[in-house]
C-alpha positions in Angstrom: 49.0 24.7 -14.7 46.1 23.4 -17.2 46.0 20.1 -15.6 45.4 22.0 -12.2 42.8 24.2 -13.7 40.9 21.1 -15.0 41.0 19.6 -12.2 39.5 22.0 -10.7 36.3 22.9 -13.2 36.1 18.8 -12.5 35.7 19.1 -8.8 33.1 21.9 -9.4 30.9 19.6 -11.5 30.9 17.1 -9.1 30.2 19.1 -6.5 26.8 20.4 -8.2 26.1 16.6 -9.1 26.4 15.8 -5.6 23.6 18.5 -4.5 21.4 17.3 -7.5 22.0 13.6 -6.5 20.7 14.5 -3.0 18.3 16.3 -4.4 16.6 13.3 -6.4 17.4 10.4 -3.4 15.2 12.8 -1.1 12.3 13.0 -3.4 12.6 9.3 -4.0 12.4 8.5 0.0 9.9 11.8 0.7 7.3 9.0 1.5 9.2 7.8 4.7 10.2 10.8 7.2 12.4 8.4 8.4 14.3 7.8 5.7 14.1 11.6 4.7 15.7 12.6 7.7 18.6 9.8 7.2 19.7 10.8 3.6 19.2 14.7 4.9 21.6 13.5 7.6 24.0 12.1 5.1 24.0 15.3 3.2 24.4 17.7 6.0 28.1 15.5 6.2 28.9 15.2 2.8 28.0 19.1 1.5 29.4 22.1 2.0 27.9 25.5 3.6 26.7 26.7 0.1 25.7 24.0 -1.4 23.5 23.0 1.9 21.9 26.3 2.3 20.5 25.5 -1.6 19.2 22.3 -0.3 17.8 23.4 2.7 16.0 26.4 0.4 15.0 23.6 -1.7 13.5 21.3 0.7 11.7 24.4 1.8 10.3 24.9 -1.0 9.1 21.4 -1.0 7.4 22.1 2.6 9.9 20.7 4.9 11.6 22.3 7.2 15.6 21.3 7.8 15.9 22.0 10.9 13.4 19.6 11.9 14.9 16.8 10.0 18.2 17.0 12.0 15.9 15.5 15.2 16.5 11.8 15.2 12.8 10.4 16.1 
């Protein structure tokens, strides 16, 4: 039962790396909307509903709007 709960705590963490990993790779490639919109793409897929309603306040934050980024150009 440990094991299981460890497992778990593990799967947590990695979860809030992913966000913050997504988080730096779209400042990186904020100078290209183009490749904004990919990796935003990419993280719509991989996230789930919480952690892509942080992201989405985040990028809003930054002045972006998500929505917009789902339209392929």
């Amino acid at each position: 039962m440990l094991s299981v709960i460890r497992i778990f705590k593990q799967i947590n963490i990695m979860k809030k790396t992913f966000l913050e990993y997504y988080k730096q790779i779209l400042c990186k490639v904020s100078f290209d909307i183009n490749l904004l919109k990919k990796e935003y793409q990419k993280a719509v897929v991989s996230l789930n509903t919480n952690e892509l309603l942080d992201l989405n306040h985040w990028l809003e934050n930054k002045g972006y709007t998500p929505n917009l980024l789902l339209i392929k150009a």
